[in-house]
C-alpha positions as a Markdown table, in Angstrom:
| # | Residue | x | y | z |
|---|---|---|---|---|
| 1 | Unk | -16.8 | -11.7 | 19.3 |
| 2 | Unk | -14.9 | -11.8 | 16.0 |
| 3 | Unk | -13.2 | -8.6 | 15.6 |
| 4 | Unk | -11.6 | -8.4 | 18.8 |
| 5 | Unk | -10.5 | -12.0 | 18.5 |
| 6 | Unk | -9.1 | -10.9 | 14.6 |
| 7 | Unk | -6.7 | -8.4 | 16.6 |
| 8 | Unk | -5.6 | -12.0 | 19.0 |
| 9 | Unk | -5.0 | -14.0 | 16.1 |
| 10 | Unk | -2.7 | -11.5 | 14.6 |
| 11 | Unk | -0.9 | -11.3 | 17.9 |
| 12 | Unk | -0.2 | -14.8 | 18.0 |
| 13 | Unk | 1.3 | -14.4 | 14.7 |
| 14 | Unk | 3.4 | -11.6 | 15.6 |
| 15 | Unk | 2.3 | -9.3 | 12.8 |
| 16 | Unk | 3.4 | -6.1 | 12.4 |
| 17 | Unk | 2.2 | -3.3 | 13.5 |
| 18 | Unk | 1.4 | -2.2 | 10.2 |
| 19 | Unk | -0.4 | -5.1 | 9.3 |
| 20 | Unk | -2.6 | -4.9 | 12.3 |
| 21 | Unk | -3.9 | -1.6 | 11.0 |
| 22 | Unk | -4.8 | -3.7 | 7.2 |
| 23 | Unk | -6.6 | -6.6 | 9.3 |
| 24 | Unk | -8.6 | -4.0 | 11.2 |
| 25 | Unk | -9.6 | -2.0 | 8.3 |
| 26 | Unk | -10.9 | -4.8 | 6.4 |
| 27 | Unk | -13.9 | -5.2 | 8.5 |
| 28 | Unk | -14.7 | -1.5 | 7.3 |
| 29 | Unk | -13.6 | -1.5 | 3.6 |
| 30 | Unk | -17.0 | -4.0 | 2.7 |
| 31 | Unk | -19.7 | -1.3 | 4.0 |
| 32 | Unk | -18.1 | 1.5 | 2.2 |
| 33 | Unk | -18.0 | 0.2 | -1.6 |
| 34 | Unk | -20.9 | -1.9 | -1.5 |
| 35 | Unk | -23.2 | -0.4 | 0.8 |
| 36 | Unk | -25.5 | 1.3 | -1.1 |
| 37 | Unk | -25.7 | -1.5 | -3.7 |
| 38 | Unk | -26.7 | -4.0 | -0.9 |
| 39 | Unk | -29.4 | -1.4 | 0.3 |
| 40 | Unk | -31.0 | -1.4 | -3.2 |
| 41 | Unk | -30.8 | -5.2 | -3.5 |
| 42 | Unk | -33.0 | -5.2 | 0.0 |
| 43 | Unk | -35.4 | -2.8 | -1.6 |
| 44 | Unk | -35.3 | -4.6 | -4.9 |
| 45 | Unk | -35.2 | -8.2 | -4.1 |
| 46 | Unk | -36.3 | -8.1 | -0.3 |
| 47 | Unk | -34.8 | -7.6 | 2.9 |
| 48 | Unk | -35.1 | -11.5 | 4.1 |
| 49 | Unk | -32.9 | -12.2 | 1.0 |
| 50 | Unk | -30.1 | -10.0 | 1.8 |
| 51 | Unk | -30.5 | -11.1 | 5.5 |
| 52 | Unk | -30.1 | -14.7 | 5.3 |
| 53 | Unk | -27.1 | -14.2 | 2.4 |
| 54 | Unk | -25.5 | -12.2 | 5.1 |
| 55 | Unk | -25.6 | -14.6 | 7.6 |
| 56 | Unk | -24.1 | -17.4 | 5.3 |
| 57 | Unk | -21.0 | -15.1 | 4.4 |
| 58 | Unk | -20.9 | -15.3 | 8.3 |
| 59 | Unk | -20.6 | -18.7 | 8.3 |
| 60 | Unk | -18.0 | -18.4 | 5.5 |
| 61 | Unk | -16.4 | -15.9 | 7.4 |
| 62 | Unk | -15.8 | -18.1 | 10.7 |
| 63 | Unk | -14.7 | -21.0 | 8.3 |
| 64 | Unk | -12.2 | -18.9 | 6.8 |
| 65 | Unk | -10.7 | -17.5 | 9.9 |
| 66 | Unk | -10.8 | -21.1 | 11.0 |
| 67 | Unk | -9.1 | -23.1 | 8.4 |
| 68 | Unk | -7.2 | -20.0 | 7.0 |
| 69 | Unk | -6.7 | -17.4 | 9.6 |
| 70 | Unk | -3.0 | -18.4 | 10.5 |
| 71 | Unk | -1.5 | -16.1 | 7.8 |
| 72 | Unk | -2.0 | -12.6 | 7.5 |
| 73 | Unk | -4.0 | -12.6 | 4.1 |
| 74 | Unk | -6.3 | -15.1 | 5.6 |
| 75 | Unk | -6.9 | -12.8 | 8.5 |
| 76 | Unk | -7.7 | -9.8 | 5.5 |
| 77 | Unk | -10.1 | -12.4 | 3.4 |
| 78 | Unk | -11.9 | -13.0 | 6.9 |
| 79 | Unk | -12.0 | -9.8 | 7.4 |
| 80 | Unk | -13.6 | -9.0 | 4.5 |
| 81 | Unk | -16.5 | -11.3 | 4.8 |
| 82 | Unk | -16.8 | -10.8 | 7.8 |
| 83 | Unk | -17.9 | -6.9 | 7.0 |
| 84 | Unk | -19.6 | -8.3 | 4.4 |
| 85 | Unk | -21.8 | -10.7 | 6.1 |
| 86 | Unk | -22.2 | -7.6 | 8.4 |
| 87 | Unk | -23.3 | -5.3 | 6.2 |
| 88 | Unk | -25.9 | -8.0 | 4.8 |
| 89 | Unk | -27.3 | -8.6 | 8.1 |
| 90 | Unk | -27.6 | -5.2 | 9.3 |
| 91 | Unk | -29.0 | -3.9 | 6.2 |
| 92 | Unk | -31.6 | -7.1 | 6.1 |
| 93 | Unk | -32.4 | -6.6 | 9.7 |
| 94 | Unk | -32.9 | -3.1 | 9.5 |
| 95 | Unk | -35.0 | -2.9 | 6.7 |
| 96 | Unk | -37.3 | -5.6 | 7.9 |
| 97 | Unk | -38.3 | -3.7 | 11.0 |
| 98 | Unk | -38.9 | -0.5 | 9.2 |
| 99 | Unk | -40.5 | -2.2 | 6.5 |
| 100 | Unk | -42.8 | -4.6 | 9.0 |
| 101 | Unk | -43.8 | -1.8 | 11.4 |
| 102 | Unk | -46.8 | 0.2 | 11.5 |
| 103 | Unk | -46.0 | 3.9 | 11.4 |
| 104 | Unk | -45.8 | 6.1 | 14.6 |
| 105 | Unk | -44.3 | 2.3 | 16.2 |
| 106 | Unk | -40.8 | 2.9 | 14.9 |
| 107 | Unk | -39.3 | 4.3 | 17.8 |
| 108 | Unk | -40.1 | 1.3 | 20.0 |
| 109 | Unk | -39.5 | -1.1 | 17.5 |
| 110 | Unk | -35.8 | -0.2 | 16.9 |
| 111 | Unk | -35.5 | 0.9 | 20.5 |
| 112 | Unk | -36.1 | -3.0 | 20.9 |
| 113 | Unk | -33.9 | -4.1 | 17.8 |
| 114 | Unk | -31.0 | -2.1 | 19.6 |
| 115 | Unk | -31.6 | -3.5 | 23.1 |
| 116 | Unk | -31.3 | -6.9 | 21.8 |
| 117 | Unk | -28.0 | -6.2 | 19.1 |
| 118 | Unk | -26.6 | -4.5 | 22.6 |
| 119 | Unk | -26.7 | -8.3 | 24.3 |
| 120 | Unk | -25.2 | -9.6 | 21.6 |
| 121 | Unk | -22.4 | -6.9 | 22.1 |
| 122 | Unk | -22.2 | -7.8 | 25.6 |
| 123 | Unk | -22.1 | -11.7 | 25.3 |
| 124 | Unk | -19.6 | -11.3 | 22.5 |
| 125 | Unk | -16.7 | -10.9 | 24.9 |
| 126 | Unk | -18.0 | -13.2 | 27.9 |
| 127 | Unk | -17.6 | -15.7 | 25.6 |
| 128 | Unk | -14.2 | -14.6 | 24.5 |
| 129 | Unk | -12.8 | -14.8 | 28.5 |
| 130 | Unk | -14.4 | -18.2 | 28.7 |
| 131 | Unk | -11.8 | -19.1 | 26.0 |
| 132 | Unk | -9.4 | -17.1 | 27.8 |
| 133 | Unk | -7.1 | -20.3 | 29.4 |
| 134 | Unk | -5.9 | -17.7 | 31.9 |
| 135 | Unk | -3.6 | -16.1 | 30.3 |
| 136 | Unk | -3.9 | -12.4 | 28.1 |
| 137 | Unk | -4.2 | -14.1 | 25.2 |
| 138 | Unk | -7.5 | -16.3 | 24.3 |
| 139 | Unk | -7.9 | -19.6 | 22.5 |
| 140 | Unk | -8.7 | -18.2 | 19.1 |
| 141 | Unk | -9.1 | -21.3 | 17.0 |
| 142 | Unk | -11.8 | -22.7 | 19.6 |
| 143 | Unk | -13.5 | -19.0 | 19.4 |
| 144 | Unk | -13.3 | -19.3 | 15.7 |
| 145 | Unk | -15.2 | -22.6 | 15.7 |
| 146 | Unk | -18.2 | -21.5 | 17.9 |
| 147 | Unk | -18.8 | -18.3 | 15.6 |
| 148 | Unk | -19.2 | -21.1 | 13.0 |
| 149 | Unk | -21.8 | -22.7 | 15.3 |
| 150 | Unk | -23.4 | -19.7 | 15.7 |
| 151 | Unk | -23.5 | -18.5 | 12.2 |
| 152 | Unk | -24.9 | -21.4 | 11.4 |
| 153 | Unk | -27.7 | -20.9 | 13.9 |
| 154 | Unk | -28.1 | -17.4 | 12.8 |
| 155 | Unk | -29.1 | -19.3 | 9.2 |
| 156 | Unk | -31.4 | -21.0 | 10.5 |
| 157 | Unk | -33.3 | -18.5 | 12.2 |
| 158 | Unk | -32.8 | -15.8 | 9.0 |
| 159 | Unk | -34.3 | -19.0 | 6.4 |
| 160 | Unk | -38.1 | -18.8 | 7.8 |
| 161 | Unk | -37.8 | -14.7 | 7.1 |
| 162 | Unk | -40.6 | -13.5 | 4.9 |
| 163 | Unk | -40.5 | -10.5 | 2.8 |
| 164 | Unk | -42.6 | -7.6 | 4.4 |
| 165 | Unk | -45.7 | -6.7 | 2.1 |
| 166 | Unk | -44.1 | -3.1 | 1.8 |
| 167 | Unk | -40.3 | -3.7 | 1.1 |
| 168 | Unk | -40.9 | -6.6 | -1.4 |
| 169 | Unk | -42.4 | -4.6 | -4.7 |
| 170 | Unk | -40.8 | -1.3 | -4.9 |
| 171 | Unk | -42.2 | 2.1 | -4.8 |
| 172 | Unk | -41.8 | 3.6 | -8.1 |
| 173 | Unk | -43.5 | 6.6 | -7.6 |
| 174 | Unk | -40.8 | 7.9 | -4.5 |
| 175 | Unk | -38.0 | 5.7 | -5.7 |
| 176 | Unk | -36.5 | 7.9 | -8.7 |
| 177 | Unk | -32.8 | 8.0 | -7.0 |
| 178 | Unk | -30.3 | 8.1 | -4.4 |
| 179 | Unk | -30.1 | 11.9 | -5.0 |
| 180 | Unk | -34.0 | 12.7 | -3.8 |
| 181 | Unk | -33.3 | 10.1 | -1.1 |
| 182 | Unk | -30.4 | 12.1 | 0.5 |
| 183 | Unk | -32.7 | 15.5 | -0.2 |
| 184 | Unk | -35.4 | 14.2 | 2.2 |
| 185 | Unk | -36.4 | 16.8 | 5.0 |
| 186 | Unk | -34.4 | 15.7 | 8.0 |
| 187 | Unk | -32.5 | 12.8 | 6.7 |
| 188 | Unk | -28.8 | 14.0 | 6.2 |
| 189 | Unk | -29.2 | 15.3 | 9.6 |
| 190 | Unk | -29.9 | 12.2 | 11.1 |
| 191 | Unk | -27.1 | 10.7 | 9.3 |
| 192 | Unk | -24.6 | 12.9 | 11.0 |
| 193 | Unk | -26.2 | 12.3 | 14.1 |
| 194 | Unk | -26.1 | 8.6 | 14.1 |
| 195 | Unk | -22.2 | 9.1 | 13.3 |
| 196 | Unk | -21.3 | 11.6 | 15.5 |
| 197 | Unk | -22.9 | 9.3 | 18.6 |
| 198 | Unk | -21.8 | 5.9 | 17.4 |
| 199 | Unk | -17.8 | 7.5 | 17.1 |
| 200 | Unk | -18.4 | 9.0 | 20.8 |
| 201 | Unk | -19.2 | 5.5 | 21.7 |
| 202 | Unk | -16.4 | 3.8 | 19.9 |
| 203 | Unk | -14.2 | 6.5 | 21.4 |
| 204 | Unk | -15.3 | 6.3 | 24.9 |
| 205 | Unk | -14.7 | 2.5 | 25.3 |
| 206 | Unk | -11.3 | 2.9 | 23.6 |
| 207 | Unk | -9.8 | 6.5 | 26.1 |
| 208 | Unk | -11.5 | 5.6 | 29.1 |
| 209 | Unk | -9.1 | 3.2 | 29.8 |
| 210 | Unk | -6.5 | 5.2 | 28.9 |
| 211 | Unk | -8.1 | 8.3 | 31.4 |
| 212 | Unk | -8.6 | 5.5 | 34.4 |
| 213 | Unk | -4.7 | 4.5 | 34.2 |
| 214 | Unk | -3.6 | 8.3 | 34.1 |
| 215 | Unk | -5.8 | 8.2 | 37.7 |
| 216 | Unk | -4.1 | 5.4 | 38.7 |
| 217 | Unk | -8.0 | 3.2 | 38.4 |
| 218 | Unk | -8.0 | 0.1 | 38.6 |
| 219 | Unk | -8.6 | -2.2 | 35.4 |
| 220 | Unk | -11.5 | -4.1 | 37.3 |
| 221 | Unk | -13.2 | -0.4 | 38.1 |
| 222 | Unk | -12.9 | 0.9 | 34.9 |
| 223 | Unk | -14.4 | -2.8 | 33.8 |
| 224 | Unk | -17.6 | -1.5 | 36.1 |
| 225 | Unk | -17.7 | 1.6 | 34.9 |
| 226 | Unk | -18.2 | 0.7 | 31.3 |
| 227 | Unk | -20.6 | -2.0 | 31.8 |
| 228 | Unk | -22.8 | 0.6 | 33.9 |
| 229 | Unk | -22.2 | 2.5 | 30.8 |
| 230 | Unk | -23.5 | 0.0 | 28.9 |
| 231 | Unk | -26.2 | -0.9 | 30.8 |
| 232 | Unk | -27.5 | 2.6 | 30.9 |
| 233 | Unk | -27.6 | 2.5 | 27.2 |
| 234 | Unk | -29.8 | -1.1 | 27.2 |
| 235 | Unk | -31.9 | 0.7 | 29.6 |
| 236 | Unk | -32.7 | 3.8 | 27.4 |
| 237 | Unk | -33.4 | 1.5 | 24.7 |
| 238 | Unk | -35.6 | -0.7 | 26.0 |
| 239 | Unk | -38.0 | 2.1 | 27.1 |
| 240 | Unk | -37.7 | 4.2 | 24.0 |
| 241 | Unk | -40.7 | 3.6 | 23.1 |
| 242 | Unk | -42.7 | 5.2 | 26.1 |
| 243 | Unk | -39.7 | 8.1 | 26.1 |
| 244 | Unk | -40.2 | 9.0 | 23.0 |
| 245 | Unk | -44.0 | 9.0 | 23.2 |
| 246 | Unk | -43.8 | 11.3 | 26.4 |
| 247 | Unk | -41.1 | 14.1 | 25.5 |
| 248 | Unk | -41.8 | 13.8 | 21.5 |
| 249 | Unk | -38.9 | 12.5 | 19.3 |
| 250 | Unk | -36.5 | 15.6 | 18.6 |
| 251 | Unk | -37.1 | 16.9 | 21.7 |
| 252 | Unk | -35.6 | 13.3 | 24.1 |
| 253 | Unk | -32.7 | 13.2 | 21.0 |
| 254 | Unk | -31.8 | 16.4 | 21.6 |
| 255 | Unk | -32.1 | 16.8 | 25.1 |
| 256 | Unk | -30.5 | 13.0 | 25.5 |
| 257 | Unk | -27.2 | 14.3 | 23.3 |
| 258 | Unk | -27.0 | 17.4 | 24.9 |
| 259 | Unk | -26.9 | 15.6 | 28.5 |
| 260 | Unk | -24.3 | 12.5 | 27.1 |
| 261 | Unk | -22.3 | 15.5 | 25.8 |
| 262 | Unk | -22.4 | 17.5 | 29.1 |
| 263 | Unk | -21.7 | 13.9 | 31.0 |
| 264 | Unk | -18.3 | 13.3 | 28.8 |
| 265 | Unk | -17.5 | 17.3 | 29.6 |
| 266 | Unk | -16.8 | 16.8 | 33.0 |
| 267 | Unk | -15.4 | 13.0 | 33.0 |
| 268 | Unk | -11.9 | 14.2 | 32.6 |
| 269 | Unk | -12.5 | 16.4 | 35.6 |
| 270 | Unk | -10.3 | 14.9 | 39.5 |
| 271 | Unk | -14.0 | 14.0 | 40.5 |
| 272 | Unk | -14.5 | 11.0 | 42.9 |
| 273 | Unk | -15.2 | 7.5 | 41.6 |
| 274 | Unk | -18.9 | 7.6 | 42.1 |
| 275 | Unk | -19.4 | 10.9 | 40.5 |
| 276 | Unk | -17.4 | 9.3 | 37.6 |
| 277 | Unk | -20.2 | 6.5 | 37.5 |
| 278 | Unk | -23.1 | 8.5 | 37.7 |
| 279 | Unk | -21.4 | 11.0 | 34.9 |
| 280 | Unk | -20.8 | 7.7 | 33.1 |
| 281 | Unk | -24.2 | 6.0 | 33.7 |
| 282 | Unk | -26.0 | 9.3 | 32.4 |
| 283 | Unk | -23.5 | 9.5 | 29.1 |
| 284 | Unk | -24.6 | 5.6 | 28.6 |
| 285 | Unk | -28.5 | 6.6 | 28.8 |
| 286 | Unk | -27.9 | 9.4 | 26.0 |
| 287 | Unk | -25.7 | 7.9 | 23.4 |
| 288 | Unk | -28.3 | 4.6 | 24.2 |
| 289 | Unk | -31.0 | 6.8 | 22.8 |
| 290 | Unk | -29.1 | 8.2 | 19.6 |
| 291 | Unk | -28.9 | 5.3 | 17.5 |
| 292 | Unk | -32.4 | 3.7 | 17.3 |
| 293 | Unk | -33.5 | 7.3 | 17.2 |
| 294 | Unk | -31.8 | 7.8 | 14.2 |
| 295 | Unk | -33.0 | 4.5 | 12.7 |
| 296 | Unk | -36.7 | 6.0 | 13.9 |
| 297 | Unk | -36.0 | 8.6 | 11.5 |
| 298 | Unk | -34.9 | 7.2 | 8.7 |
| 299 | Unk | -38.2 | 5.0 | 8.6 |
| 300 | Unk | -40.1 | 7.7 | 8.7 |
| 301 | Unk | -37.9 | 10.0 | 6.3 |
| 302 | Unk | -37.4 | 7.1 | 3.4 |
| 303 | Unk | -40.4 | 6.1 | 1.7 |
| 304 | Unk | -41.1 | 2.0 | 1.9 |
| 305 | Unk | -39.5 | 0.9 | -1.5 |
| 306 | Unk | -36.4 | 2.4 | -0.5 |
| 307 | Unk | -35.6 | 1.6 | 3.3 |
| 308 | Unk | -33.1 | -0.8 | 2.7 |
| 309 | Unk | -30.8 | 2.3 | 1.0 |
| 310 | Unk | -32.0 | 4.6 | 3.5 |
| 311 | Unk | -30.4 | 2.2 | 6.6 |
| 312 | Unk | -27.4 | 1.5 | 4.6 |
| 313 | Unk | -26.4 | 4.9 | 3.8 |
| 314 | Unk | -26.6 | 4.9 | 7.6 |
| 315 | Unk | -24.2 | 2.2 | 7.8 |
| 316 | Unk | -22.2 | 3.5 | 5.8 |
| 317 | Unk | -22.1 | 7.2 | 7.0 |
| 318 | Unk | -20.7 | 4.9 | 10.5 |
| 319 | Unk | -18.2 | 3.5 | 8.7 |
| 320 | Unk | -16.9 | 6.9 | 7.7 |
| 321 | Unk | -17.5 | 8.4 | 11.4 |
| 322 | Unk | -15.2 | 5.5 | 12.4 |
| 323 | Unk | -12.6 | 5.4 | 10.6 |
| 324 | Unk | -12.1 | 9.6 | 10.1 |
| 325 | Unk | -13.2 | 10.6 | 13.9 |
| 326 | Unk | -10.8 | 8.2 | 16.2 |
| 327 | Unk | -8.1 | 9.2 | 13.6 |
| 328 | Unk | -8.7 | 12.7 | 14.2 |
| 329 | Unk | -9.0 | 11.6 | 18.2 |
| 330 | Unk | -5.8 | 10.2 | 18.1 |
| 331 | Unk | -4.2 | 13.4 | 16.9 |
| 332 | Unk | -5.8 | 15.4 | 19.7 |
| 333 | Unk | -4.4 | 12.7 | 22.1 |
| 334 | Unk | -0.8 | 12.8 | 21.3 |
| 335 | Unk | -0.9 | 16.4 | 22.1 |
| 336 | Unk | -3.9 | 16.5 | 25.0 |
| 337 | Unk | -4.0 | 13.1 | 25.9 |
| 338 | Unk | -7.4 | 10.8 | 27.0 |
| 339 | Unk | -8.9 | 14.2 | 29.0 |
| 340 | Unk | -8.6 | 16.1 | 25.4 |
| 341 | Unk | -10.1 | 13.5 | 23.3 |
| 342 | Unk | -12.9 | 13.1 | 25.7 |
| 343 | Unk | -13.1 | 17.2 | 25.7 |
| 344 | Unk | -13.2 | 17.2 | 22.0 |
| 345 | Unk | -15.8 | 14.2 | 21.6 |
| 346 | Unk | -18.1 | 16.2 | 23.9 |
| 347 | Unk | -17.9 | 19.4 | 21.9 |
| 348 | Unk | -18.9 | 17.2 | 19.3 |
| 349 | Unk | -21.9 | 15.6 | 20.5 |
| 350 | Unk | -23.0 | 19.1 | 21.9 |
| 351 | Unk | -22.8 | 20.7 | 18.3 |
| 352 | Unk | -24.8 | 17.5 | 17.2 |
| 353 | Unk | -27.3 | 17.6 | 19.6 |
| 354 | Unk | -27.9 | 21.6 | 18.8 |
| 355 | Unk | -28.2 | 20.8 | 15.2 |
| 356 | Unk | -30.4 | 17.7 | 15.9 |
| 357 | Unk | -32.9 | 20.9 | 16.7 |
| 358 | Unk | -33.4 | 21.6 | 13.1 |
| 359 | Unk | -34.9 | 17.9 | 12.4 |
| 360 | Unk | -38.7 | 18.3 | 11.8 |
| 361 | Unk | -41.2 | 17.4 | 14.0 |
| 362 | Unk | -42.3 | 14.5 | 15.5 |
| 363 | Unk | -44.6 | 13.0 | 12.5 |
């Protein structure tokens, strides 16, 4: 709910176009410096700890886009802890349900973690058009307050959070370094992975738009068409668990990146509307399944006492994804245009889902 209302504030204040880039990027610029340290505080000091600071900088956040966000270097400090209350949470979050879950139960249990951050994502901007007043531009100081309201609620629920028996005293014996973390069989491979599909995601709810006005679409079917999307996506999550269980692990990422990448392949093709959906609807299942997959592996990868660096080198490997792979999409766009970006983005998820082949085995 808060970043795309950032990009309304700025509006209102007629800020450059420049300075819309800065206010942007200061959502990312947290997760990249301080990632890694907040990963080894929630391996050090326990996840509930980092989880419930993150959700005060939250709260901080909302008040500062509040009571400061009508000048662009309020927007920036807002920005900044807002990726910072982020990162906390996610990191927290993260390494609370690796850390809390019995192994072989990993994939349902962030299959389920993901299904429930993806309502979030989807109430986020139903409650931005309820602020809408009918016109294109929302009532961002009333939005502001009720992220307040539920930052604070987000406290509340994060203060009963115990630390897990296994992420609270770390593991000397497998926690020697960051370097023998990242040299774990399997685990810079799922790194890329998780980047390569969260970009594709990022990139498809950004040129999709862009392909359904070249067709002449209209803005309420392109609306459907991402929701199915994203309902596809909830879908695959929820029943992760029993996927995974049936086809083995590598073998549903794989085949489920593989079959997003084919999907995204023939979008930009003159195909009828409902062809569009169902190509859409089985690009939503796959990319659904990449991300709690990845987490999956992680857990199993990282040894307990250091989880909490293990997910935020995750995070952080996103971060990068997103800021270097739309850049690089916007390039092949000004020469291509939406088909070519979506062309390129499949290539990409195909090459990931081949090398996603060279993970080990299911454990």
């Amino acid at each position: 709910m808060l970043r795309p209302t950032m990009s309304y504030r700025a509006i209102e204040l007629d800020v450059p176009a420049g300075w819309l880039g800065a206010i942007a990027a200061s959502f990312a610029i947290v997760p990249l410096i301080l990632a890694i340290p907040v990963g080894h505080m929630a391996d050090r000091y326990g996840e509930h700890r980092v989880a419930r600071a993150g959700s005060v900088l939250l709260i901080l956040c909302a008040l500062c886009f509040a009571l400061l966000g009508h000048s662009v270097p309020g927007l920036v400090m807002g920005g900044l802890l807002l990726g910072a209350g982020h990162l906390g949470c996610v990191v927290g979050q993260q390494a609370l349900v690796a850390n809390t879950t019995e192994r072989g139960r990993f994939d349902a249990a962030f299959g389920h973690y993901t299904f429930v951050a993806s309502i979030g994502q989807a109430a986020g901007p139903v409650l931005i058009s309820a602020a809408g007043r009918g016109g294109p531009i929302p009532d961002t100081q009333l939005i502001f307050w009720w992220a307040c309201g539920l930052s604070v609620l987000l406290t509340l629920f994060a203060l009963p959070l115990a630390a897990s028996a296994r992420g609270s005293v770390v593991d000397r014996g497998a926690s020697s370094g960051l370097g023998e973390l990242i040299r774990r069989p399997g685990l810079m491979r799922a790194l890329l992975t998780s980047c390569i599909v969260l970009s594709a995601v990022d990139i498809t709810l950004v040129y999709l738009p862009a392909l359904g006005a070249d067709r002449g679409l209209a803005a309420g079917t392109v609306g459907a068409l991402l929701a199915a999307r994203g309902i596809a996506s909830m879908v695959s999550r929820l029943f992760l668990g029993r996927l995974a269980s049936a086809v083995g692990r590598r073998r549903l990422l794989v085949t489920s990146t593989i079959a997003a990448a084919t999907a995204l392949l023939i979008t930009p093709l003159p195909v009828p509307v409902w062809v569009l959906a169902v190509l859409l609807v089985v690009a939503g299942f796959g990319l659904g399944v990449g991300q709690p997959l990845t987490m999956s592996w992680l857990a199993e990868a990282a040894p307990p006492g250091q989880r909490g660096r293990a997910m935020s080198l995750r995070l952080m490997g996103n971060r990068t994804g997103q800021v270097i792979i739309p850049s690089a999409a916007g390039l092949v766009a000004a020469g291509l245009g939406a088909a070519g970006v979506l062309w390129a983005t499949a290539l990409g998820l195909g090459w990931a889902g081949v090398a996603a082949r060279r993970l080990p085995s299911d454990q």
